[in-house]
N, C-alpha and C positions, 0 to 999 in steps of 0.2 A: 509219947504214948498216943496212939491212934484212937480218935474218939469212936464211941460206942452208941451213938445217937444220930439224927439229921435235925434239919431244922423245919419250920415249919414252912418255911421258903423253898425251900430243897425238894419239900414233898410235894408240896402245891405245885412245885416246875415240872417237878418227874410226871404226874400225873397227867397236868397239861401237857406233857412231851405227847406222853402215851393217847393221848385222845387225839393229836393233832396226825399221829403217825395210823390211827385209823380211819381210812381210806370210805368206808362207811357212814361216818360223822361226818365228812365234809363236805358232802353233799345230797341232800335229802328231803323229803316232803313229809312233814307232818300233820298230823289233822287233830283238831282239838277247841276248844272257846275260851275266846279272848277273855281275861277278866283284870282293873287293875288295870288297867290303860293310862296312860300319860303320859305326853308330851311335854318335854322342859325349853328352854328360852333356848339350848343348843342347836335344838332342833331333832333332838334324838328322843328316841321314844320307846318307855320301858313298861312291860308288861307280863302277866300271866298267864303261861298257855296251859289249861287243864283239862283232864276227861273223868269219868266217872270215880276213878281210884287211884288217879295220882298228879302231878302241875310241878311244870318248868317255867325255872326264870329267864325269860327273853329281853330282847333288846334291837331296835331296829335304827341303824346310825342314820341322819337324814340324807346322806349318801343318795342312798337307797332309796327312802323313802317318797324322796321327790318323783320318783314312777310310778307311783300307783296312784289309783283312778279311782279312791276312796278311800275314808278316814276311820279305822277302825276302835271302834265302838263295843263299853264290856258286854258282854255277853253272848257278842257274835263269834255264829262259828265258822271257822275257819283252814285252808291248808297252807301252812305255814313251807316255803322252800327257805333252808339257811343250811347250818353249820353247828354241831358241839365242840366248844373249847371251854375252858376255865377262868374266871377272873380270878384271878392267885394272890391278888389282895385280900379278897372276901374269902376265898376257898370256895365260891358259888359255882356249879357247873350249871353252865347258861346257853340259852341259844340266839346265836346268832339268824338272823333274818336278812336273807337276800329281797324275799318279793312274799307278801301274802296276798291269798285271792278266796275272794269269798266260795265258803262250804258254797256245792251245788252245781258251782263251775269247776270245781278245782278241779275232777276228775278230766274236763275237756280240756284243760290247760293243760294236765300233767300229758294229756294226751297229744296235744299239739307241741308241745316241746320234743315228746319223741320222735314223732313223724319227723321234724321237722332238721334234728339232729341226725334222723337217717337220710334224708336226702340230702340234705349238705354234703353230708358223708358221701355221697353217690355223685357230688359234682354237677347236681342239678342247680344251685344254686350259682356257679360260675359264669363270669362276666363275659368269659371265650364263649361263652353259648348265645349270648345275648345278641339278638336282629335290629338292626336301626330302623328306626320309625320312620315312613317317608314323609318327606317334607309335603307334598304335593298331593295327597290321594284324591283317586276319580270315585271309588266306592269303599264305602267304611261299612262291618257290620258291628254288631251290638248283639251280645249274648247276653241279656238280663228278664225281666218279666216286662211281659207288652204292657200292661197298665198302670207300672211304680211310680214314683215320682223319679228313678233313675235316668228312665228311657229319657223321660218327657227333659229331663234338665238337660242331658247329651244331645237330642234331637236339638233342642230350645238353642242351644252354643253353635253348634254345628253349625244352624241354619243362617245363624246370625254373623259367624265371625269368615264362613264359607260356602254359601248358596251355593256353589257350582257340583259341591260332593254330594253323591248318590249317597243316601245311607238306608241299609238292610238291617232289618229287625227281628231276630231268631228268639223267639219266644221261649220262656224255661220257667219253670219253677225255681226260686232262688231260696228258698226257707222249708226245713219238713223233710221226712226219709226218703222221699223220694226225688229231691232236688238234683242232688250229686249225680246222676245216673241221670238225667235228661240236660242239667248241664255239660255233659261228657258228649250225648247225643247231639248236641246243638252247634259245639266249637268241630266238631266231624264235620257235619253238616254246611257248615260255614264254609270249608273249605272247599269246597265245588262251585262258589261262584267269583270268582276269582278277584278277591276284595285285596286293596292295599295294605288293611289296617284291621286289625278286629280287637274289638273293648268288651271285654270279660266283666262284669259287679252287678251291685247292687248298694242301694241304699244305706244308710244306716240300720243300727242294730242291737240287740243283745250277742254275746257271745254264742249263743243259742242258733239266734238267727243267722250268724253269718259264719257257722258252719260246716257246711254244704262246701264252701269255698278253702276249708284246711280238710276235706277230704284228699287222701291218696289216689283217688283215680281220677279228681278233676286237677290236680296237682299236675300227675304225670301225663295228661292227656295234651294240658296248655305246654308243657314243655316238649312234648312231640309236634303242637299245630305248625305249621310252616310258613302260618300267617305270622306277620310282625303283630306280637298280641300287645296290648296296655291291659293290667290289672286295677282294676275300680272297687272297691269291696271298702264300705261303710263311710266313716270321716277320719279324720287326719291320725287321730289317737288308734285307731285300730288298725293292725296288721293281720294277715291271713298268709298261709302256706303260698295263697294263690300269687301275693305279689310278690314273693320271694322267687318264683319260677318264672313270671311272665318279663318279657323283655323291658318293661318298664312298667313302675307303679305310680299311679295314680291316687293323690290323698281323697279325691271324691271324686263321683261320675262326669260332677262339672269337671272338673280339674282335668279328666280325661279326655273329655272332649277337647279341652283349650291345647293338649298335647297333640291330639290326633291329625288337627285344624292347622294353619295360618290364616291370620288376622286379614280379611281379605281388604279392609282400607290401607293396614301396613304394607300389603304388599303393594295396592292402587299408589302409594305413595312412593314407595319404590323407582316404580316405571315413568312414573313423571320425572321424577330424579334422572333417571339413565335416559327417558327422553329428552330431557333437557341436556344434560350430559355429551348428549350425541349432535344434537342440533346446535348447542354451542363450538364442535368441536369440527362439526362438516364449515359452518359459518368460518373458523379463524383457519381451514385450510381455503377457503375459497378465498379472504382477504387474503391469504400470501399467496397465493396462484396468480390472485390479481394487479398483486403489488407487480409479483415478478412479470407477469406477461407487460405493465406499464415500463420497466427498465429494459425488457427485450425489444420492446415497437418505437424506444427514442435509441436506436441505435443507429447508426446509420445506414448501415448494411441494408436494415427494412427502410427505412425512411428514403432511400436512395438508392434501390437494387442496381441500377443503371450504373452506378459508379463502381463498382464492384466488377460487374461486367468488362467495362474500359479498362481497368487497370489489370483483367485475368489475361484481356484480349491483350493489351500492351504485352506483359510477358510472356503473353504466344510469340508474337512476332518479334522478340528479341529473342527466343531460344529458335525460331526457324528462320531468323538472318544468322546464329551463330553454326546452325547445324548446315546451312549451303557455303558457309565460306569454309569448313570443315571436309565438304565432300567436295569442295572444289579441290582443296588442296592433297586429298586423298586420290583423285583421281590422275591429278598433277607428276603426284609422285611415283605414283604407278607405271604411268606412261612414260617418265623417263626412264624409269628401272628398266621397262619392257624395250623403248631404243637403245639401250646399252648394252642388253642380253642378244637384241637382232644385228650389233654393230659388233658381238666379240667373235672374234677369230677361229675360237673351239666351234660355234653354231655356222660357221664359213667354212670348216676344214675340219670335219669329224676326224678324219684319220690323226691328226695332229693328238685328240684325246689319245686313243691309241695306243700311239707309240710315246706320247709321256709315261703313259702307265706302265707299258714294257721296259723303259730304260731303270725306271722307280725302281719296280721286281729283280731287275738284273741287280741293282747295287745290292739290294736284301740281299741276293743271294753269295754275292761276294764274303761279305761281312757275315756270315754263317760259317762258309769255307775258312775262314779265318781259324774263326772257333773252332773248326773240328778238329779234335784230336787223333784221329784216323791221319789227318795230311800228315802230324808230328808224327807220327809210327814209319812215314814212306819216307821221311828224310833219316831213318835209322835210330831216330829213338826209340824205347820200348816203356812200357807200363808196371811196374808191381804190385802186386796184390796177397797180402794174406789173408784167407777166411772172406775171396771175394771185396776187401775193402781196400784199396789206394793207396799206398804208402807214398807219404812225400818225404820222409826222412829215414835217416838209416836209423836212429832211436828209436822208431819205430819198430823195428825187429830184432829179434831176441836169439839165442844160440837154438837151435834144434827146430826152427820154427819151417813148415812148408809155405814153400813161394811159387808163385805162378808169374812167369814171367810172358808178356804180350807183346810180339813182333806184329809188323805187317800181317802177315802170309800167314800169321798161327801162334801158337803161346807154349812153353813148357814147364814142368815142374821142376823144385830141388830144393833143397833142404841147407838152411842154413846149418856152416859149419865153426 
């Protein structure tokens, strides 16, 4: 029998399904005053978030909680960022808390998370975009206020850890409606004198004051500049749109300068290194230059050029006693060959060549006569031929076949019978 009921487990789950499958509930900004606040030894922290005519139970795991930058206290009000699901134990519909931020700012938060999820979005934030800082710069500017304590702490680093770099100082408003829009004017600005490095911040801050620097068009301005920019905007705990765009962030202005800079006694220490490096290294080629030129100058060769000398000379004059007994006996031979050709009989009696040559010709011609077959035709032989080819056998030819028979004087046909 199929039961007719759920349980209260079943309902509590179903429910939590349903809130978990709306897309709405899981993530969201609420606004409302803390009440009922407390923190347990877990570290998790349960409260009440309520507004004039109605209050949810919350809950913030310390997760979480360890990011934020104040301890909240009942009665403050607040914009609560979390989650609706259910604890299905209690059957309580709770909310979970990712980050609360005090009423006042919250609307700037909620605003700088979008901005900030749109340019992300837009791949302003990628690492392929990012310009390397140079090691080395001749001129640095500084986009912050001429008489903060930023300049003076950026100048104060510079000067000290790199006297030799020029640095330019582009004046702005960094705090107030009109910041953003003369910050924007000034990194423009910046770029026409043809600087290594340019450091965009300011000081610390409220939320408030710093801004100016999670505005969209000082955002998108440092991510067009062409200068290698560093982002400086407040101390370590705060982040801005601006250092999420710029090629490199900086936790304070100090911190930016010590980025922008080399350590100029690190590097003085350096070159002593590499100068010593080199001067030890010219020193142990000159020892073995020197070593080797002392094993060249006890050689004998040097020590005794003269002997070298007599012994090249000796072997001269034993390859030019071997080359005249050589041409004596070349010349020897010659001259007998040449009395033996003026003593032969042919160089005495031309005609003698002659007529050897003539009797030669005449036996060639004999022994040709031999061979001819013309002379066998005049003692009465004759030739057969069928189809022009030689018959040397009578197997050779066949009943009906034409023959050409070859006399002396002429040839006739006839037909085998």
């Amino acid at each position: 029998m199929e039961k007719d009921y759920v349980t209260v487990s079943e309902i509590n789950s179903y429910i939590n399904d349903k809130l978990k499958s709306d897309l709405n509930l899981r993530n969201f900004y609420i606004r409302g005053e803390i009440s009922n606040y407390k923190t347990y030894p877990s570290g998790h922290s349960y409260f009440t978030l309520k507004d004039e005519s109605s209050e949810i139970r919350g809950v913030m795991f310390s997760g979480y909680k360890s990011n934020l930058r104040f301890e909240p206290k009942d009665g403050m009000k607040v914009i609560i960022n979390g989650k609706i699901e259910m604890y299905e134990y209690r059957g309580n519909i709770q909310l979970y808390a990712f980050n609360i931020i005090e009423d006042g700012v919250g609307e700037l938060y909620v605003a700088y998370q979008q901005l900030k999820k749109k340019l992300e979005k837009e791949g302003l934030f990628d690492k392929s975009h990012k310009k390397q800082i140079p090691k080395y710069p001749e001129k640095i500017g500084v986009v912050t206020a001429q008489n903060g304590a930023a300049v003076r702490d950026i100048i104060t680093t510079i000067k000290r850890r790199y006297p030799v770099c020029e640095i330019l100082v582009f004046s702005t408003l960094v705090q107030g409606d009109m910041a953003a829009e003369q910050i924007v004017d000034q990194i423009r600005n910046a770029q026409n004198y043809d600087l290594d490095t340019l450091i965009v911040g300011r000081g610390g801050g409220s939320i408030e004051d710093l801004w100016p620097f999670n505005e969209e068009i000082v955002a998108r301005e440092i991510y067009k500049c062409e200068i290698p920019t560093i982002s400086a905007v407040g101390h370590e705990i705060d982040f801005t749109i601006s250092d999420f765009v710029a090629d490199k962030r900086a936790d304070t202005p100090t911190a930016a300068a010590e980025i922008a800079v080399p350590e100029i006694d690190e590097l003085k220490y350096k070159l002593e290194q590499f100068n010593t490096r080199i001067n030890n290294s010219i020193l142990d080629k000159l020892d073995e230059n020197r070593t080797r030129l002392n094993q060249i100058s006890k050689k004998q060769v040097l020590r005794n050029p003269e002997t070298m000398y007599n012994i090249k000379q000796m072997q001269l004059d034993g390859i030019m006693g071997k080359f005249g007994v050589i041409s004596k006996n070349i010349i020897v031979n010659n001259r007998n060959k040449l009395f033996e050709l003026e003593n032969s009989m042919m160089l005495k009696n031309p005609e003698l060549i002659t007529k050897n040559k003539k009797e030669q010709y005449l036996r060639n011609i004999s022994k040709l006569e031999v061979l001819n077959p013309l002379l066998t035709l005049k003692r009465g032989y004759t030739i057969t031929k069928v189809n022009d080819k030689v018959i040397s056998s009578a197997e050779d030819i066949n009943k009906d076949d034409e023959i050409e028979v070859v006399f002396d004087d002429g040839s006739i046909n006839a037909k085998v019978i």
